[in-house]
C-alpha positions as CSV (number, residue, x, y, z in Angstrom):
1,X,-20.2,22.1,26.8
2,X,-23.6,22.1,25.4
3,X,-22.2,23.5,21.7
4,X,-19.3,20.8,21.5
5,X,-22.8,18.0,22.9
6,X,-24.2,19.1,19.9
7,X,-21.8,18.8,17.3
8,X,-20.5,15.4,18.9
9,X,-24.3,14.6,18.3
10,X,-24.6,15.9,14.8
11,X,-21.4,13.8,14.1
12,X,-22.5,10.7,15.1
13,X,-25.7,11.2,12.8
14,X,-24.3,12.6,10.0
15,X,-21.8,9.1,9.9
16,X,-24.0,6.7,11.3
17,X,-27.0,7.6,8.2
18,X,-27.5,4.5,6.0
19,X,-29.6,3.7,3.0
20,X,-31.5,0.5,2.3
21,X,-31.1,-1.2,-0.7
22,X,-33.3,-3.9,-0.9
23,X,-33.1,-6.3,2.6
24,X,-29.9,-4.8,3.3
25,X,-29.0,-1.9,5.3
26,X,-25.4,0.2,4.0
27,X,-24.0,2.3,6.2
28,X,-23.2,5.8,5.1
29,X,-19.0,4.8,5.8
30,X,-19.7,1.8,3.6
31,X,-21.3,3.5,0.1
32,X,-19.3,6.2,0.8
33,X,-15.8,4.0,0.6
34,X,-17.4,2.6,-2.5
35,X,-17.7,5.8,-4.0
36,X,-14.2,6.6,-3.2
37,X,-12.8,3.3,-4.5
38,X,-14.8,3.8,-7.9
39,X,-13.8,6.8,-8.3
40,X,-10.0,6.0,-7.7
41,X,-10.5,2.9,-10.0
42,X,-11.8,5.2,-12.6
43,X,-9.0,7.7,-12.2
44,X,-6.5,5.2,-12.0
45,X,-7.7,3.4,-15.7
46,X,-7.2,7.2,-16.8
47,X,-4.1,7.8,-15.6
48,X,-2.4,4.4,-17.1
49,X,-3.8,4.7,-20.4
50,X,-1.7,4.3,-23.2
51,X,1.7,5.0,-21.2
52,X,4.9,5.2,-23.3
53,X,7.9,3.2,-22.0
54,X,9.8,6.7,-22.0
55,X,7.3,9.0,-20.8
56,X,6.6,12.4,-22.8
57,X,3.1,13.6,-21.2
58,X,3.2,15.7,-18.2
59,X,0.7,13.0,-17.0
60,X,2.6,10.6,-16.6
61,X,5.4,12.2,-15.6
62,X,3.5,13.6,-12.6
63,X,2.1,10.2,-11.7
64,X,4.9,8.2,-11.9
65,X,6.6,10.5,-9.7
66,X,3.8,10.6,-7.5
67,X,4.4,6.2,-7.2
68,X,8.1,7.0,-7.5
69,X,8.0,9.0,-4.2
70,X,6.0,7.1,-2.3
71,X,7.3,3.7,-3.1
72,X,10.9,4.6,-2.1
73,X,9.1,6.0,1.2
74,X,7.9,2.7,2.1
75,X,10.6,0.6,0.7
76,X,13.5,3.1,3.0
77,X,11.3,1.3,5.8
78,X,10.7,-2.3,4.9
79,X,13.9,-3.2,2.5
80,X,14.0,-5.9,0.3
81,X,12.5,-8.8,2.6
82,X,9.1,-6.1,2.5
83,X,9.1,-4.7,-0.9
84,X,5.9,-7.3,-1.8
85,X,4.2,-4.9,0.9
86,X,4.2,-1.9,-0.6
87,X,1.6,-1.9,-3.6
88,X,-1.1,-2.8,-0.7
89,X,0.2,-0.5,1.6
90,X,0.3,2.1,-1.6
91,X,-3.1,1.9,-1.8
92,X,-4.1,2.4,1.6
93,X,-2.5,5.4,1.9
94,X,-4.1,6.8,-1.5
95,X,-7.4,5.6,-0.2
96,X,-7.0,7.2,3.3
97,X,-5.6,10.6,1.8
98,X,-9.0,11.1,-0.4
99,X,-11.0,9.5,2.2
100,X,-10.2,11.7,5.2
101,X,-10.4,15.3,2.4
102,X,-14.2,14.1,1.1
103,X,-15.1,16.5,3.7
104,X,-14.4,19.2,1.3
105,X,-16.8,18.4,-0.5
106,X,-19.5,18.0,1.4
107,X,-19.3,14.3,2.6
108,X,-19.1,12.9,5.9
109,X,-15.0,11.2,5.6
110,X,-16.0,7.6,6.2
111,X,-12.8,7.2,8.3
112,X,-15.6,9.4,10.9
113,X,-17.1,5.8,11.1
114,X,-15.3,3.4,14.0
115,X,-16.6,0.5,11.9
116,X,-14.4,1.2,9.1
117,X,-10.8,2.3,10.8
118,X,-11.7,-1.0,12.3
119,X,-11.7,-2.9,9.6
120,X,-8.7,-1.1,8.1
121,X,-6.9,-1.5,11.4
122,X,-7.0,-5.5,11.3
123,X,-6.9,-6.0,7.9
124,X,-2.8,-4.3,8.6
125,X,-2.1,-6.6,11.1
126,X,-3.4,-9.0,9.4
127,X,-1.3,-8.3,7.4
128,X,1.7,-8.1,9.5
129,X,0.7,-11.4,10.8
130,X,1.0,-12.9,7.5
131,X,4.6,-11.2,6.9
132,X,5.6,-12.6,9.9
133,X,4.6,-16.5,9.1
134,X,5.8,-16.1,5.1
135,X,9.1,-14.9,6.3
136,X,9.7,-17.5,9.4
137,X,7.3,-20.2,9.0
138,X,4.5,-21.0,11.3
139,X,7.2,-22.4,13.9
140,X,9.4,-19.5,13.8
141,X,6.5,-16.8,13.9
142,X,5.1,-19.3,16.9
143,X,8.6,-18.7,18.8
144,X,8.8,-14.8,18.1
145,X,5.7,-14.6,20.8
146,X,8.2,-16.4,23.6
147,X,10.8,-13.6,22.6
148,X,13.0,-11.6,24.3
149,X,11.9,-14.8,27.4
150,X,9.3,-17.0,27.5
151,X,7.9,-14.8,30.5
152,X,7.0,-12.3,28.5
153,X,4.7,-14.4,26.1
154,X,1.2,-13.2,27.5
155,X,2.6,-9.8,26.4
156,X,3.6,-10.8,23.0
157,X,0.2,-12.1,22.3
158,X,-1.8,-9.3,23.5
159,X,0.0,-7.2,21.4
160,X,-1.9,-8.8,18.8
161,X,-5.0,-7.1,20.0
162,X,-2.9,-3.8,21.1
163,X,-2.1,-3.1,17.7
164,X,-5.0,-3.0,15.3
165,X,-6.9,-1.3,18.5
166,X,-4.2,1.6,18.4
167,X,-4.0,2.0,15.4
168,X,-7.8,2.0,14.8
169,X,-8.4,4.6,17.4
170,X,-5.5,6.9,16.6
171,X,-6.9,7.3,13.5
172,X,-10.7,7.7,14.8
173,X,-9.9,9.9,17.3
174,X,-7.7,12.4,14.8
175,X,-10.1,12.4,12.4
176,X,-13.0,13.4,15.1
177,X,-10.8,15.7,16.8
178,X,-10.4,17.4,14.1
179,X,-14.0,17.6,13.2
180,X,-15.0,18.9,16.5
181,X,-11.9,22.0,16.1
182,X,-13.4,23.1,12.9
183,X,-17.0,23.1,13.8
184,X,-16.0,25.0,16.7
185,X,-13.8,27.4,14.8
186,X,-16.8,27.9,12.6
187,X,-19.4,29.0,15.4
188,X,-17.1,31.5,17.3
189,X,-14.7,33.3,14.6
190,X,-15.4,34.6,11.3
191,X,-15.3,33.1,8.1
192,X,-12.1,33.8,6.8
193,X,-10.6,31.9,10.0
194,X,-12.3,28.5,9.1
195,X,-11.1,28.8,5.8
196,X,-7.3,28.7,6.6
197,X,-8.2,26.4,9.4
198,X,-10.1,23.9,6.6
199,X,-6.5,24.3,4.7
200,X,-4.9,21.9,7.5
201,X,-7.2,20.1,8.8
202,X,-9.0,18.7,5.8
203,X,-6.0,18.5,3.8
204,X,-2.5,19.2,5.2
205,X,-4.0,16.8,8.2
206,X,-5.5,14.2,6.0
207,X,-2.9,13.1,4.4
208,X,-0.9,13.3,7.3
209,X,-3.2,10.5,9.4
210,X,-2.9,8.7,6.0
211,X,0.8,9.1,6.4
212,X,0.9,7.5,10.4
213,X,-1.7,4.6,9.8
214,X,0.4,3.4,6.8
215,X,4.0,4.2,8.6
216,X,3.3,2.5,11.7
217,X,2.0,-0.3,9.9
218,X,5.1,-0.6,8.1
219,X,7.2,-0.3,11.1
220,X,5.1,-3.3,12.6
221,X,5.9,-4.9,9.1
222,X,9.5,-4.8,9.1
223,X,10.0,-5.6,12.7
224,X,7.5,-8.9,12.4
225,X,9.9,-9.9,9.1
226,X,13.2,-9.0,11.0
C-alpha cells in the first residue's frame, strides 16, 4: 500500500508542476498540450506541402490513407446528417493518440491532468449540444429532453452533466491506471518485463482511450441529430 501511496504521490506532482511566466501561472498539462499542438501544426504544414492531385510520394500516400481510414470510421457512425463533425472529432483523436504516448518520451501525458480531460470532456458535449439544436432547432432540441414522456425530463437534463463527467473520468482514470500498473511493474519485475508492458500501455492503450473518448462522443453525436 505504501509503494502504490507513493507513486499516486509522485503522479500528482509530476502533473500538477507549473511554470510562471510573467503574472501567470501554466500548468504543466497546459504548456505541455501547447507543445503537442505545435508540434502537430508543424507536422501537419510538412505533411501537406506541395501535394499532387494524383499522389506519387509515399508521403502522401501514407497520410491520406491515414485520414482516409479514420474519416470513414467516424462517418460509418454519424452518416451524412454528422459528416461536418468529423474534421473536429479528427483532430481530437490525433491529439489524444500523441498526448496520452508523450510518456515515451519522458513527459508527464497531460491527459494525467483532470483539468484538461475536463475541458476536453465538455467541449464534446458541447458539441453534441450544438448538433442537436443545428439539426432540430432550439424547439425541437427543447422537446428531445421531455422524450420518451415528459416524466422522465429531470433525467434527460442531468444527462447533460452525466455525460462530459463520464467521459472525462473514463479517460482520467485509464490513463492513471495505467500509470500506476507500469510503475509497479517497474519496481517488482525486471526490465525486460516493463518494456513489453510499455508496448501496450503507452501505445497499444493510448490510442485506444483516444479511440473510446472520440467513439462515444460520436455515438452521443449521432443519437442527439437522430
Amino acid at each position: 500500500m505504501g509503494s502504490i501511496s507513493e507513486i499516486i504521490n509522485h503522479h500528482l506532482e509530476y502533473t500538477t508542476g507549473a511554470i510562471q511566466i510573467g503574472g501567470f501561472m501554466i500548468p504543466r498539462g497546459v504548456y505541455i498540450s501547447w507543445g503537442i499542438i505545435l508540434v502537430l501544426v508543424v507536422l501537419s504544414i510538412w505533411f501537406t506541402r506541395k501535394m499532387e492531385v494524383v499522389p506519387t510520394k509515399k508521403r502522401q500516400v501514407v497520410i491520406e490513407s491515414f485520414v482516409n481510414m479514420l474519416y470513414n470510421m467516424l462517418y460509418g457512425i454519424l452518416g451524412e446528417h454528422g459528416k461536418r463533425y468529423i474534421p473536429y472529432l479528427m483532430t481530437v483523436m490525433i491529439y489524444l493518440g500523441v498526448a496520452n504516448m508523450v510518456g515515451l518520451f519522458g513527459l508527464a501525458p497531460p491527459t494525467k491532468d483532470l483539468n484538461v480531460t475536463v475541458a476536453l470532456a465538455v467541449m464534446s458535449i458541447i458539441l453534441v449540444q450544438y448538433a442537436a439544436i443545428h439539426q432540430k432547432g432550439v424547439g425541437g432540441w427543447m422537446k428531445s429532453f421531455t422524450q420518451p414522456v415528459a416524466v422522465v425530463t429531470p433525467l434527460n437534463v442531468l444527462e447533460l452533466v452525466i455525460k462530459p463527467l463520464s467521459l472525462c473520468m473514463r479517460l482520467f482514470g485509464n490513463i492513471l491506471g495505467a500509470f500506476i500498473i507500469m510503475e509497479l511493474i517497474k519496481t517488482v519485475i525486471p526490465a525486460v518485463v516493463p518494456l513489453a508492458a510499455s508496448m501496450y500501455f503507452d501505445i497499444f492503450d493510448a490510442f485506444l482511450q483516444a479511440y473510446v473518448f472520440v467513439f462515444l462522443t460520436s455515438l452521443y453525436i449521432q443519437e442527439a441529430i437522430e
